[in-house]
N, CA, C and O atoms as a GROMACS GRO file, in nm:
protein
  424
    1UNK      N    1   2.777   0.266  -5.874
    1UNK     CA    2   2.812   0.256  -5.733
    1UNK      C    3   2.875   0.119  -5.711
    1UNK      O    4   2.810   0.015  -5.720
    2UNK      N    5   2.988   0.125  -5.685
    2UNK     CA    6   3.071  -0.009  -5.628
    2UNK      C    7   2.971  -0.129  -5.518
    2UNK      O    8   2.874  -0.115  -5.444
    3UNK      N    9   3.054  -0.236  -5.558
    3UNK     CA   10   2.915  -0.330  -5.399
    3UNK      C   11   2.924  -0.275  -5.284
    3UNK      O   12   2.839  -0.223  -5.212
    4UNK      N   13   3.066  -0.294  -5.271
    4UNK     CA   14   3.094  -0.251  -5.179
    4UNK      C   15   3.006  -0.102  -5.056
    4UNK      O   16   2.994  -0.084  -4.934
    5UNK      N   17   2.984  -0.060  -5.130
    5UNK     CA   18   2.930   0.073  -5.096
    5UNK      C   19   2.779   0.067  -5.104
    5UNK      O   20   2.705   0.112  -5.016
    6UNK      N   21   2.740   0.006  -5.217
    6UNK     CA   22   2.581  -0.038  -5.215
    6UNK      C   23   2.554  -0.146  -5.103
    6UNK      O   24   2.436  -0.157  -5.070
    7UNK      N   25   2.654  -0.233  -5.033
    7UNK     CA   26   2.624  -0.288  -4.958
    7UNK      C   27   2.653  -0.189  -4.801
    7UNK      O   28   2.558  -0.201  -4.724
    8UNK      N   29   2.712  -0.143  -4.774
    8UNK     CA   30   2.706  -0.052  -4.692
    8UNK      C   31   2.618   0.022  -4.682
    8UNK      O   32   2.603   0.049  -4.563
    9UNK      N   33   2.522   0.091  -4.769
    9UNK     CA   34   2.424   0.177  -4.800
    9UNK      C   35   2.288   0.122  -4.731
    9UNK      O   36   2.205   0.191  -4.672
   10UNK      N   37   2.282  -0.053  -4.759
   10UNK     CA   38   2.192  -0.109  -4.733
   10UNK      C   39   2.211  -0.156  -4.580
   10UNK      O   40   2.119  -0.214  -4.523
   11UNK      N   41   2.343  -0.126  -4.507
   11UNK     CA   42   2.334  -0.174  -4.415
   11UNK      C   43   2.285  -0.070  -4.323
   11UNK      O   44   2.206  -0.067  -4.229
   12UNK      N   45   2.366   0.020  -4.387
   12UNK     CA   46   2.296   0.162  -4.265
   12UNK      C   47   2.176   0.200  -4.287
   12UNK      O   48   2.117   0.237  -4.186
   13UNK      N   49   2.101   0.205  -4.416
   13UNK     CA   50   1.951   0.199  -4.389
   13UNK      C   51   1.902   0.062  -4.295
   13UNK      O   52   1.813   0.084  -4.213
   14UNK      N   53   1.929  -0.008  -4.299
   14UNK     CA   54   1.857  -0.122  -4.192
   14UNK      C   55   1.875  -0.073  -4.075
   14UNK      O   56   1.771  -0.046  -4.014
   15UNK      N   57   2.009  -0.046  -4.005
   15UNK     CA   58   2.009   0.042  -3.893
   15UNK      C   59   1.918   0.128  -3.852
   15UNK      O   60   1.857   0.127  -3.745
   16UNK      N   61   1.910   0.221  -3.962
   16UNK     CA   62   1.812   0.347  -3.926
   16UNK      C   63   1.688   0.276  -3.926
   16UNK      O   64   1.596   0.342  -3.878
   17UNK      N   65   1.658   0.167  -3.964
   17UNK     CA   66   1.469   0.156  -3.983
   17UNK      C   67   1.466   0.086  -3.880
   17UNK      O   68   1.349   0.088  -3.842
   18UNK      N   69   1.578  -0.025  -3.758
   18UNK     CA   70   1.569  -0.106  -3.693
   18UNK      C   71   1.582   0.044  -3.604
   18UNK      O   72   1.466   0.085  -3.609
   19UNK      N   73   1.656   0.138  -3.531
   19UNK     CA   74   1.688   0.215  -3.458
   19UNK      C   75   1.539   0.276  -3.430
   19UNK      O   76   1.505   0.294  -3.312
   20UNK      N   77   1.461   0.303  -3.522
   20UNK     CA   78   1.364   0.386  -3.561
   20UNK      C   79   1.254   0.369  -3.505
   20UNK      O   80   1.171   0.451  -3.465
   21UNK      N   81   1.259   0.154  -3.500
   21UNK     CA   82   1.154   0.044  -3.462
   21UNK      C   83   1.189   0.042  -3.303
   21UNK      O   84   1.088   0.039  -3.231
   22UNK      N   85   1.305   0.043  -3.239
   22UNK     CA   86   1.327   0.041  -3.074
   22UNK      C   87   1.294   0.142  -3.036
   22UNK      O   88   1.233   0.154  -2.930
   23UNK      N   89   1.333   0.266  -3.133
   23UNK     CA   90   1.267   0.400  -3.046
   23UNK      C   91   1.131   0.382  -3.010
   23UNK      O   92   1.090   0.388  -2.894
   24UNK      N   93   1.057   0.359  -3.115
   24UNK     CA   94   0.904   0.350  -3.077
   24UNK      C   95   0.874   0.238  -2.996
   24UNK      O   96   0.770   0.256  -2.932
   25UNK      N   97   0.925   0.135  -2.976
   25UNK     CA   98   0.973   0.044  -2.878
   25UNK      C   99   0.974   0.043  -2.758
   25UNK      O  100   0.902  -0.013  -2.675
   26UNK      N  101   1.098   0.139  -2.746
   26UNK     CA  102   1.098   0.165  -2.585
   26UNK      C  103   1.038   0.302  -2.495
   26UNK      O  104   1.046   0.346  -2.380
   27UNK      N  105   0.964   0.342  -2.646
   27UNK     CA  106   0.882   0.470  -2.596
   27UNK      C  107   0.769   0.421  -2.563
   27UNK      O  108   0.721   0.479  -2.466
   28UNK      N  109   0.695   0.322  -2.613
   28UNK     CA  110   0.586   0.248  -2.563
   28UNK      C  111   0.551   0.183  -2.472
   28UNK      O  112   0.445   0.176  -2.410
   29UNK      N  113   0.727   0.094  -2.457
   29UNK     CA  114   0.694   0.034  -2.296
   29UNK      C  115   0.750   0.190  -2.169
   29UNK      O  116   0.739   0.202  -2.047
   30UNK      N  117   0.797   0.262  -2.255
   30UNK     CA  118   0.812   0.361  -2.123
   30UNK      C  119   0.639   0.480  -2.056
   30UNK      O  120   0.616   0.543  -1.953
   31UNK      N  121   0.566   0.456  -2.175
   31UNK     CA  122   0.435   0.487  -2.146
   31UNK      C  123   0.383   0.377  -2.093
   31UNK      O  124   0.323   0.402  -1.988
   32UNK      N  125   0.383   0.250  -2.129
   32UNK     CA  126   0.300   0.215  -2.051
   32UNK      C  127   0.362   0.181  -1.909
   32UNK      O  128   0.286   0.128  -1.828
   33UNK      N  129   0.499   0.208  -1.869
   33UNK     CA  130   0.550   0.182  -1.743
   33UNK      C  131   0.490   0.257  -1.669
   33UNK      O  132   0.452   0.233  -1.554
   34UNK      N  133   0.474   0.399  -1.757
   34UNK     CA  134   0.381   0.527  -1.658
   34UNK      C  135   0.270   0.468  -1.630
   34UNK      O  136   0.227   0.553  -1.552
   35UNK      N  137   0.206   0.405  -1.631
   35UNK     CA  138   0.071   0.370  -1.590
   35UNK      C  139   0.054   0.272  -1.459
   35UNK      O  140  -0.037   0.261  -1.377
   36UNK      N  141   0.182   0.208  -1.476
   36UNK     CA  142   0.206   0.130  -1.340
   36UNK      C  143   0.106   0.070  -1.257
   36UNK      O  144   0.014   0.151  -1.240
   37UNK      N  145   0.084  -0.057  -1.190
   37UNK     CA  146  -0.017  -0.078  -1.015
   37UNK      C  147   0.012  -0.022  -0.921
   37UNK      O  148  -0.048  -0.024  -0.814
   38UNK      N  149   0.138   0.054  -0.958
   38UNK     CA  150   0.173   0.048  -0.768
   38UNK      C  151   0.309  -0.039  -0.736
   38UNK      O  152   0.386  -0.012  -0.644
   39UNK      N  153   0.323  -0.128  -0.810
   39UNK     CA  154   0.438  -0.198  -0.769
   39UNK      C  155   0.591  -0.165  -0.782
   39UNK      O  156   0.687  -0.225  -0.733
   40UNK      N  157   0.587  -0.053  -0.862
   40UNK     CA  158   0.738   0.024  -0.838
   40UNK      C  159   0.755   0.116  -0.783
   40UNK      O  160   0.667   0.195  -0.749
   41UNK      N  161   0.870   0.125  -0.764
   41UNK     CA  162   0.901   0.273  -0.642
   41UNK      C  163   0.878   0.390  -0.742
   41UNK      O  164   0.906   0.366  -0.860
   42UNK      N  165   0.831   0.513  -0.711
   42UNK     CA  166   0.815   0.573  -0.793
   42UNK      C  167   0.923   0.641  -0.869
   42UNK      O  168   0.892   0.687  -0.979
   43UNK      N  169   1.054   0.654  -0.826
   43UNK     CA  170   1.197   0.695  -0.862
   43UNK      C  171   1.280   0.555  -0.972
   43UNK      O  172   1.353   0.559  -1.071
   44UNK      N  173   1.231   0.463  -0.906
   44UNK     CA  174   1.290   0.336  -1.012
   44UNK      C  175   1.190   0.358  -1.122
   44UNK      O  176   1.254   0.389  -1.222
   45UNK      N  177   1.057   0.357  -1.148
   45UNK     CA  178   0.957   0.382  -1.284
   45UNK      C  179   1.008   0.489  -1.332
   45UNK      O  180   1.019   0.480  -1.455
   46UNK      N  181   1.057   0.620  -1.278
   46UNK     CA  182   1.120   0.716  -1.338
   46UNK      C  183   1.228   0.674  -1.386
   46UNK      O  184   1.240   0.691  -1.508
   47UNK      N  185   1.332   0.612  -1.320
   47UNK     CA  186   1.439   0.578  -1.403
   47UNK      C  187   1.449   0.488  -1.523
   47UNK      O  188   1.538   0.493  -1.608
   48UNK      N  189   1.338   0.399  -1.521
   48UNK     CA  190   1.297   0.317  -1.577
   48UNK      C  191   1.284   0.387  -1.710
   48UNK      O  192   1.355   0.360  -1.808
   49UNK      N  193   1.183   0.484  -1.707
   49UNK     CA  194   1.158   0.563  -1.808
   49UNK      C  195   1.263   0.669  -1.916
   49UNK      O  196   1.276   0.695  -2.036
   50UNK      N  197   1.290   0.687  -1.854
   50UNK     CA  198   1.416   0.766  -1.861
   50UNK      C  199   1.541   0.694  -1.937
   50UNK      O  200   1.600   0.754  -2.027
   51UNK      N  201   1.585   0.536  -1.891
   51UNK     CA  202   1.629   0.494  -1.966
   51UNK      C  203   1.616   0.470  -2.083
   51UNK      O  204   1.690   0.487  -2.180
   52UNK      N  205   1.508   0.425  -2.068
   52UNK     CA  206   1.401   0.333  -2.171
   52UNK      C  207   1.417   0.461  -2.287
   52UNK      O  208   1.474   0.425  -2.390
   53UNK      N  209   1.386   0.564  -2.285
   53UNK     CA  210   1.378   0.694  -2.388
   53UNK      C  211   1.568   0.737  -2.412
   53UNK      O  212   1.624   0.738  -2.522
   54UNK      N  213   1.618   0.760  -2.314
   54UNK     CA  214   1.755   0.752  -2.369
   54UNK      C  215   1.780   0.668  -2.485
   54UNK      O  216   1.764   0.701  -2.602
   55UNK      N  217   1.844   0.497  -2.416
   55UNK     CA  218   1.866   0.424  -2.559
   55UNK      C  219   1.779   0.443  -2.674
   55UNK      O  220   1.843   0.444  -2.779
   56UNK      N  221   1.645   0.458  -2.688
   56UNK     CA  222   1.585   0.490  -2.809
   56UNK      C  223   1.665   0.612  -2.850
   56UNK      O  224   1.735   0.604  -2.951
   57UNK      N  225   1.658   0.740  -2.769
   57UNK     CA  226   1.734   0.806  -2.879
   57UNK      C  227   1.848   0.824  -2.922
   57UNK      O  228   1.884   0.904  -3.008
   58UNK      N  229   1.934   0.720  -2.839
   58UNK     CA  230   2.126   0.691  -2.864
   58UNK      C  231   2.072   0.624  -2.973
   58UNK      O  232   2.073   0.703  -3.066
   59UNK      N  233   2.029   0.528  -3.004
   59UNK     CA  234   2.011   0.410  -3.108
   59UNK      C  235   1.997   0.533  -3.231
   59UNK      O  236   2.083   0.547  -3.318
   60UNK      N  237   1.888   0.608  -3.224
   60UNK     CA  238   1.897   0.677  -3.361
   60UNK      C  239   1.982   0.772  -3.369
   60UNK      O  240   2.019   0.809  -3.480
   61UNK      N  241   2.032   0.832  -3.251
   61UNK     CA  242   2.159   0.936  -3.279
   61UNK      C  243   2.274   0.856  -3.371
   61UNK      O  244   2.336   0.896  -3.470
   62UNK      N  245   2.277   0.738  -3.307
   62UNK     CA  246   2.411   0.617  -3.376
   62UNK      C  247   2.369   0.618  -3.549
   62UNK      O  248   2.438   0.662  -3.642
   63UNK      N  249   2.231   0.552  -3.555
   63UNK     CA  250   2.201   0.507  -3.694
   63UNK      C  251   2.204   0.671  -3.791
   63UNK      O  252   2.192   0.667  -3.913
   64UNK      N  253   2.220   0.791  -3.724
   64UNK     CA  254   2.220   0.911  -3.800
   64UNK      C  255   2.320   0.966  -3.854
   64UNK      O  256   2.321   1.037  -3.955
   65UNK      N  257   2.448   0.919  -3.757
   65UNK     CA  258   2.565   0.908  -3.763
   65UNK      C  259   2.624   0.853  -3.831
   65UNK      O  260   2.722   0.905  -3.884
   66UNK      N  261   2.580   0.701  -3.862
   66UNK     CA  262   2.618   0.607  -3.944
   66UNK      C  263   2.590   0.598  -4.118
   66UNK      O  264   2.633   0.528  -4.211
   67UNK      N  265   2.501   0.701  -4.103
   67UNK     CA  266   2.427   0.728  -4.261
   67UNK      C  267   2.453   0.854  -4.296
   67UNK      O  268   2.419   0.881  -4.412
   68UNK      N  269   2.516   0.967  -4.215
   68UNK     CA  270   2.590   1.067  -4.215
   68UNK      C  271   2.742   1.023  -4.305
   68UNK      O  272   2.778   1.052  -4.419
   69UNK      N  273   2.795   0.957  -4.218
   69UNK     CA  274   2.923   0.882  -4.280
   69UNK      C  275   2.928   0.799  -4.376
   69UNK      O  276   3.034   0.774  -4.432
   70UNK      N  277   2.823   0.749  -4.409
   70UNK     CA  278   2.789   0.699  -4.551
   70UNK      C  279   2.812   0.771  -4.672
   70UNK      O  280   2.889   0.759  -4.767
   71UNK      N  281   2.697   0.870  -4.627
   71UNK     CA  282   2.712   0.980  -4.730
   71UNK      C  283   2.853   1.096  -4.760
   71UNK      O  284   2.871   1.155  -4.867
   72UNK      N  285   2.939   1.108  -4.641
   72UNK     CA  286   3.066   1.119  -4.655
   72UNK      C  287   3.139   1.076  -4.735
   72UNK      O  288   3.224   1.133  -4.803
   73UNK      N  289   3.115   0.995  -4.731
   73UNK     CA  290   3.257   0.848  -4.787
   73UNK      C  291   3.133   0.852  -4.966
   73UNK      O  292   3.212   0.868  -5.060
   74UNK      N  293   3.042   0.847  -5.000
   74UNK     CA  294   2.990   0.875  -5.144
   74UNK      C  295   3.043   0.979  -5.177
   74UNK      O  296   3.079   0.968  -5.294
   75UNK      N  297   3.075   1.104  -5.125
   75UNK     CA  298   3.065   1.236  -5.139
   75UNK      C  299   3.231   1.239  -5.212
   75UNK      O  300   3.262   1.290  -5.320
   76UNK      N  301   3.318   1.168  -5.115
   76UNK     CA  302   3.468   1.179  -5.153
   76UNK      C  303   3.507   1.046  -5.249
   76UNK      O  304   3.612   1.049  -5.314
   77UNK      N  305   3.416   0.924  -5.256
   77UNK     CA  306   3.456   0.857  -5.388
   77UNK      C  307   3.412   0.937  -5.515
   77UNK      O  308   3.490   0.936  -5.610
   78UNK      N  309   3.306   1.000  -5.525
   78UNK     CA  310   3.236   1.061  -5.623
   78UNK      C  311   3.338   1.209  -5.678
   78UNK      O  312   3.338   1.256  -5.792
   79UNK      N  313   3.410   1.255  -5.572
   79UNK     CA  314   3.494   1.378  -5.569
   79UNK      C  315   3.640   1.326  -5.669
   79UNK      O  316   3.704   1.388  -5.753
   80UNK      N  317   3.661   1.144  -5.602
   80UNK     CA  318   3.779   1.080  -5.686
   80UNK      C  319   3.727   1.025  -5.841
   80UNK      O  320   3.803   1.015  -5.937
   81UNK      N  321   3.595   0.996  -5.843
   81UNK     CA  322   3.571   0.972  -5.990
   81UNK      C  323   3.577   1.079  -6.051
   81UNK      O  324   3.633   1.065  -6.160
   82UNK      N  325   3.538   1.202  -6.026
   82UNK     CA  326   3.515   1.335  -6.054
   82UNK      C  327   3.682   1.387  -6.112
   82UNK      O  328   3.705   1.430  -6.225
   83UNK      N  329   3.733   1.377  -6.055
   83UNK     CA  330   3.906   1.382  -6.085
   83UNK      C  331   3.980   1.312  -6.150
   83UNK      O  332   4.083   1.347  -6.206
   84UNK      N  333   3.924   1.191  -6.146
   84UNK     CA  334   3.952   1.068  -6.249
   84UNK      C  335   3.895   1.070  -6.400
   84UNK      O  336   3.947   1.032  -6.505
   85UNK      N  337   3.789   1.120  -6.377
   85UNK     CA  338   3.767   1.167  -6.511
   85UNK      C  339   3.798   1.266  -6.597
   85UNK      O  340   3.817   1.258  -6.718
   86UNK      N  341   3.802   1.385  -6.508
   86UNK     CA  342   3.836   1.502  -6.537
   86UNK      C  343   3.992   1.497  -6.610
   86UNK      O  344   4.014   1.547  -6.720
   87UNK      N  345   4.080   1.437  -6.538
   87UNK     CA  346   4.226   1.347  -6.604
   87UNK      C  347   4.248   1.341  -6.711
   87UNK      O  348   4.324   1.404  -6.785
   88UNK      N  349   4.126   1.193  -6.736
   88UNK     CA  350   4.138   1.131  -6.810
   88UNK      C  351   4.117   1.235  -6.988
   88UNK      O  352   4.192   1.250  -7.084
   89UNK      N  353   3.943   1.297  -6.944
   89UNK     CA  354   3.920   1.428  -7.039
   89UNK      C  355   4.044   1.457  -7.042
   89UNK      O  356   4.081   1.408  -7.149
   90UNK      N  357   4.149   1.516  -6.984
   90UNK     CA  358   4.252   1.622  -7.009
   90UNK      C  359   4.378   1.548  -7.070
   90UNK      O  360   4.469   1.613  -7.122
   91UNK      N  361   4.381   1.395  -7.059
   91UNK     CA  362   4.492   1.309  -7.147
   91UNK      C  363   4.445   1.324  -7.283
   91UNK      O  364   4.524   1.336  -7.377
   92UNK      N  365   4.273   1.325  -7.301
   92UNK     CA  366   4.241   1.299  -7.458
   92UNK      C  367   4.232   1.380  -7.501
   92UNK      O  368   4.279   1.371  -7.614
   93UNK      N  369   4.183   1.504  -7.476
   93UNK     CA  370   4.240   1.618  -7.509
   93UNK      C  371   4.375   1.659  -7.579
   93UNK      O  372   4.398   1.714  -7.686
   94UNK      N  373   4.456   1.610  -7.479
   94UNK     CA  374   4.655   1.616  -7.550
   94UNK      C  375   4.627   1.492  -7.670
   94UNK      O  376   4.720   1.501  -7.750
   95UNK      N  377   4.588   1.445  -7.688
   95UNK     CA  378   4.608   1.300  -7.786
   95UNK      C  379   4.524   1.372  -7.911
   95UNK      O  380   4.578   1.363  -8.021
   96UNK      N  381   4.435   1.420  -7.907
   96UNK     CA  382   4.364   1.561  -8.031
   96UNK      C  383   4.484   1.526  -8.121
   96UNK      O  384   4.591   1.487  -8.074
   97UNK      N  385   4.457   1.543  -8.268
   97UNK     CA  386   4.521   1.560  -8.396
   97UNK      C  387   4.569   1.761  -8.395
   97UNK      O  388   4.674   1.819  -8.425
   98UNK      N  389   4.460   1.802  -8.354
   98UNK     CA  390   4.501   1.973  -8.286
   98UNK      C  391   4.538   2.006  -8.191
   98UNK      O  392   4.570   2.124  -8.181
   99UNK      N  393   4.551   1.912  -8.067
   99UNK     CA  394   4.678   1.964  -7.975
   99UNK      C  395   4.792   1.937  -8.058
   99UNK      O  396   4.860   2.031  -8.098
  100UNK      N  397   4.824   1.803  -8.092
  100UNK     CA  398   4.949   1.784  -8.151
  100UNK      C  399   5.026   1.878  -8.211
  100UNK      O  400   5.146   1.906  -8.201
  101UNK      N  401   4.903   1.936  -8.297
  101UNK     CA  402   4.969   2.042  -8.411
  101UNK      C  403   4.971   2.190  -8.338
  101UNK      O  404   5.068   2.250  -8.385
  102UNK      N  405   4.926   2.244  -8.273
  102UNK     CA  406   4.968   2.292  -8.207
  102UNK      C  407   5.102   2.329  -8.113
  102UNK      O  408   5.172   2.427  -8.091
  103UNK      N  409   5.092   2.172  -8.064
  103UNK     CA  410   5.209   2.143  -8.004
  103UNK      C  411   5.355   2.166  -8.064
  103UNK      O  412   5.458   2.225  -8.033
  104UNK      N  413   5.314   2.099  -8.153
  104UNK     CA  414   5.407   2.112  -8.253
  104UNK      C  415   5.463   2.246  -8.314
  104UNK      O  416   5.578   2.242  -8.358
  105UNK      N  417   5.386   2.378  -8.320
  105UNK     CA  418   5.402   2.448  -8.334
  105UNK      C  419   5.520   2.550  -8.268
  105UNK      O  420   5.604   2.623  -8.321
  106UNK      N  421   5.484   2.516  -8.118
  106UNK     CA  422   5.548   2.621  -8.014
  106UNK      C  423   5.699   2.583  -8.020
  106UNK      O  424   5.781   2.643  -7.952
   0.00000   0.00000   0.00000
């Protein structure tokens, strides 16, 4: 695996484990917002909440996305080594002492 790509790999797992850490984050302070004194309107604590659970789950929709496309982009370098090799097999192949003669034949 190129750095390049191993470093990408490592970045979008950090994403996902940091995305993972706000969800539970802002799901916690959105429970305990439910518990409230009294001091918010009850439509702002709802919204409150509501936000609060949104971005947690944009954050991991993003980081799912982002490790989705990771694995994309492995899928089609791996498809170009795959072809690159396959090539290469099919140059050494022609270079054979029995293709030649073969070749030679027709």
């Amino acid at each position: 695996m190129s750095d390049d790509l191993q470093v990408a790999r490592l970045m979008v797992e950090r994403v996902t484990l940091e995305s993972s850490r706000l969800q539970v984050a802002l799901n916690a302070i959105s429970d305990a917002a439910s518990e409230d004194d009294g001091t918010l309107s009850d439509s702002t604590l709802r919204g409150l909440m509501e936000a609060a659970g949104m971005l947690g789950d944009y954050m991991d929709l993003f980081a799912n996305e982002q490790a989705a496309s990771l694995r994309s982009l492995e899928e089609s370098r791996n498809r170009e080594e795959s072809r690159r090799a396959l090539a290469e097999c099919a140059d050494s192949v022609q270079d054979t002492p029995v293709s030649k003669a073969r070749g030679a034949k027709r």
